[in-house]
C-alpha positions as CSV (number, residue, x, y, z in Angstrom):
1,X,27.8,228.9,228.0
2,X,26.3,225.8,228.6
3,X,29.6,224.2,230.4
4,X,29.6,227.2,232.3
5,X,26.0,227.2,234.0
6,X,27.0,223.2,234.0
7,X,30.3,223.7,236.0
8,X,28.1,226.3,238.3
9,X,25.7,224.0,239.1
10,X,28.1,221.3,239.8
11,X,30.1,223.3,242.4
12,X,26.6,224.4,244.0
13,X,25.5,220.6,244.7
14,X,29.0,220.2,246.0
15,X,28.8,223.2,248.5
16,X,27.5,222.6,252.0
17,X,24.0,224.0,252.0
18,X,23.8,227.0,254.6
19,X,22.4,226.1,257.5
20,X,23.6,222.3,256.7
21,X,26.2,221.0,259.2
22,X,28.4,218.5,258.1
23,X,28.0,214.5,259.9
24,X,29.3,214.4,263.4
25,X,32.4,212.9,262.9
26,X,33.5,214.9,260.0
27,X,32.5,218.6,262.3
28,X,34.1,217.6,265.0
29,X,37.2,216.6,262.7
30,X,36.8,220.0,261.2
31,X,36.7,221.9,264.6
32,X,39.8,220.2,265.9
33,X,42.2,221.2,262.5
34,X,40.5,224.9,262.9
35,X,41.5,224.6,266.7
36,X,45.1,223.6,266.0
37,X,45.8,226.2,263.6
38,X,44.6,228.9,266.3
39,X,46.7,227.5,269.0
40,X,49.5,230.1,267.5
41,X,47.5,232.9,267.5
42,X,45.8,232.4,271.0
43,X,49.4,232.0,272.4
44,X,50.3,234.9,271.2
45,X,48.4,237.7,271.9
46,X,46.4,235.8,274.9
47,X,42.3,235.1,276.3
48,X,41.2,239.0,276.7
49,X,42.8,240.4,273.2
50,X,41.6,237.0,271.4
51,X,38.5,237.8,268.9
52,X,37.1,235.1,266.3
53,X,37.9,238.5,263.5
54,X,41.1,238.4,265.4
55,X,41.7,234.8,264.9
56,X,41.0,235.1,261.6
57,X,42.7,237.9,260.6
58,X,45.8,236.2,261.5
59,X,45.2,233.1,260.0
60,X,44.1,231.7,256.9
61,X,40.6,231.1,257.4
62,X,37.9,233.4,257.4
63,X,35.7,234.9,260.5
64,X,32.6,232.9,258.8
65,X,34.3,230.0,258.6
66,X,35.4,230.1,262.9
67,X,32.2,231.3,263.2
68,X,30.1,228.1,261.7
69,X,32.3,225.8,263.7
70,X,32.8,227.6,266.8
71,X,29.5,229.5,268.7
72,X,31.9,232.0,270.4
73,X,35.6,232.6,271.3
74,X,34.9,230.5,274.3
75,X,34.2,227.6,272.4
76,X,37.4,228.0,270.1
77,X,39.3,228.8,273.1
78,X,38.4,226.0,275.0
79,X,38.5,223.3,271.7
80,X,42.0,224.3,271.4
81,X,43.6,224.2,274.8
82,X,41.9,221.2,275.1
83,X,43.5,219.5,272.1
84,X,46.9,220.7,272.9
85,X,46.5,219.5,276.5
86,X,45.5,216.3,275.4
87,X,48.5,215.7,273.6
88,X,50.3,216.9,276.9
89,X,49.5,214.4,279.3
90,X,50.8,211.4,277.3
91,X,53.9,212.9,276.7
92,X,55.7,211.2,279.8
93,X,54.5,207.7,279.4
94,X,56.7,206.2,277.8
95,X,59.3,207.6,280.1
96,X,57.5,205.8,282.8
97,X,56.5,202.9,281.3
98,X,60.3,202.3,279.8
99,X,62.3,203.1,282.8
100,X,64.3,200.5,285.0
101,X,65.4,202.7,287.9
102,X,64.3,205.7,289.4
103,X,67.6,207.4,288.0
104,X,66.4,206.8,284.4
105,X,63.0,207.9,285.2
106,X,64.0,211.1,287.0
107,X,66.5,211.9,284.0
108,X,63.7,211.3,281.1
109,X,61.4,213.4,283.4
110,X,63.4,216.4,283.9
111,X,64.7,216.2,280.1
112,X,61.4,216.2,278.8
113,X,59.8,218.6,281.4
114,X,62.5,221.3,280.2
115,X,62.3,220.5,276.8
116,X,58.5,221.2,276.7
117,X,59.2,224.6,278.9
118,X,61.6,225.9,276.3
119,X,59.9,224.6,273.2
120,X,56.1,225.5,274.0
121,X,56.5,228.1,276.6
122,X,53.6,230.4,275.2
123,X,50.9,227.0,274.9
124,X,51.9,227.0,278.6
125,X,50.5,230.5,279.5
126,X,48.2,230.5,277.4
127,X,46.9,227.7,279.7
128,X,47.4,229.5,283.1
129,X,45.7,232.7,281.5
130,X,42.8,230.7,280.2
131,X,42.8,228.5,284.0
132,X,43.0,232.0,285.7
133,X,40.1,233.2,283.5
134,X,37.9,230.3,284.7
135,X,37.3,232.1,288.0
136,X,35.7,234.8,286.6
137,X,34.3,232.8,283.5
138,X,32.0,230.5,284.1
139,X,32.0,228.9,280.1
140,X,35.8,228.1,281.0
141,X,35.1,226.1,284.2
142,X,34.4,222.4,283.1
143,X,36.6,222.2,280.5
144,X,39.7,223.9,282.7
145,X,38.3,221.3,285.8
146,X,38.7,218.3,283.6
147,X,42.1,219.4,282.2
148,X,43.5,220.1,285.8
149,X,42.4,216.6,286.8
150,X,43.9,215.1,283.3
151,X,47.0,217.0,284.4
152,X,47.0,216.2,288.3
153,X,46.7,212.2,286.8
154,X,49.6,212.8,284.9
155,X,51.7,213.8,287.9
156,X,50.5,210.9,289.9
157,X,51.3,208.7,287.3
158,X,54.9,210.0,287.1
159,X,55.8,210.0,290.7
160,X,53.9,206.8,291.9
161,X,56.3,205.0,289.0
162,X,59.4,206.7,290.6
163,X,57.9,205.7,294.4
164,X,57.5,202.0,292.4
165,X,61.2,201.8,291.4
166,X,62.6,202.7,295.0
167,X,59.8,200.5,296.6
168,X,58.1,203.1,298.1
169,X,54.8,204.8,298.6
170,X,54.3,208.8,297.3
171,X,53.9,210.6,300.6
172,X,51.7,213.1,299.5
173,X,48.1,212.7,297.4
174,X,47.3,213.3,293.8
175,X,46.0,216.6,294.8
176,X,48.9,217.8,297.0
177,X,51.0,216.3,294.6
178,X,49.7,218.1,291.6
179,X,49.5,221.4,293.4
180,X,53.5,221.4,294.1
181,X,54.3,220.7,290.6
182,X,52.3,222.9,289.2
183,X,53.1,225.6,290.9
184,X,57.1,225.4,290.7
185,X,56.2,225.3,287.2
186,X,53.9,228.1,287.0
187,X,56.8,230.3,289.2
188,X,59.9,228.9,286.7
189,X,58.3,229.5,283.7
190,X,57.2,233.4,284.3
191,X,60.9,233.2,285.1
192,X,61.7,231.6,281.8
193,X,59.4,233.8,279.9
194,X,61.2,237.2,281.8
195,X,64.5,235.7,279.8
196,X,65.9,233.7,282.8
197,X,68.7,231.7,281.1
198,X,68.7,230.0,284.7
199,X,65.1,228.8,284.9
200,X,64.9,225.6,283.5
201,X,68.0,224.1,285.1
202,X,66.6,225.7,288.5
203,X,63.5,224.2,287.8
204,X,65.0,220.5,287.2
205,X,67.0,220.8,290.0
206,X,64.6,221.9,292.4
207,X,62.5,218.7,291.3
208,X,65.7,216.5,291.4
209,X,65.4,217.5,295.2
210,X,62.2,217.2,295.6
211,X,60.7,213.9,294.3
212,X,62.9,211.7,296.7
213,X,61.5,213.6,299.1
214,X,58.0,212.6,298.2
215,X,58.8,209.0,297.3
């Protein structure tokens, strides 16, 4: 009896206190692995049918755990598009930073672009759902703002390596630029989704086209 009320007491001290939050570091730790793990679900079933209870029930944490790190589904939503996104806009560099021709770079480009199209097609709307929500939701609009811009610098940095390599100047600004990528993306991958077999080498073609064109 004794090692019982013992062992009790032990895992008591252990337990986070309610109320208590964790330090800084270790929260915001916590709220990124939470975020990850309801990337899935959010690309799934989308923004409007997206719950914390719904998150939860189809993962395996419970709705009081999302709901101590995470004040609403906004902030979850926004955490985890944020963190996938991140890890999107590095994805190219080393394409463009180990590239000796503008031949190379365009092949590494296109390869990876329709690799990430056919591989993570539902992180991808999930992302245009969640920008398209921003205009009606004002809790969306800063973080969608600085992810736009993080993607728009990741375009720029892309093409003004391929005008580099040909000794050239991109014709066009960041925001120009960004705005024609992203929305022959956008149009290729509702294509893709729809079960276009064709969309992904349409989509790298029509770029092969385009960025001599523009540099």
């Amino acid at each position: 009896m004794t090692e019982q009320l013992l062992e009790r007491k032990s895992r008591e001290e252990g337990a986070p206190k309610r109320g208590a939050r964790p330090p800084i570091d270790k929260f915001n730790a916590r709220r990124i692995e939470l975020a990850e793990a309801a990337l899935e679900t959010l690309a799934e079933i989308g923004y409007a049918r997206t719950s914390l209870r719904e998150i939860a029930q189809k993962s395996e944490f419970s709705h009081g755990v999302l709901h101590y790190y995470f004040s609403d589904k906004f902030d979850l939503i926004c955490c985890s598009v944020r963190y996938y996104k991140g890890k999107c806009v590095t994805r190219y560099d080393q394409i463009t930073s180990t590239a000796r021709s503008r031949e190379e770079l365009l092949d590494g480009f296109l390869s990876k672009l329709g690799e990430t199209m056919r591989s993570e097609a539902r992180m991808h709307r999930l992302w245009y759902d969640l920008r398209a929500q921003a205009l009606f939701e004002t809790a969306f609009r800063d973080d969608v703002t600085a992810i736009d811009k993080s993607l728009e610098d990741m375009v720029w940095r892309v093409v003004s390596r391929f005008s580099e390599l040909g000794g050239k100047t991109p014709a066009m600004s960041p925001e120009s630029l960004y705005a024609v990528f992203d929305g022959l993306f956008q149009k290729y991958l509702l294509r893709h989704l729809s079960g276009d077999a064709q969309a992904i080498p349409d989509l790298q073609a029509e770029l092969r086209r385009l960025l001599p064109m523009i540099g």
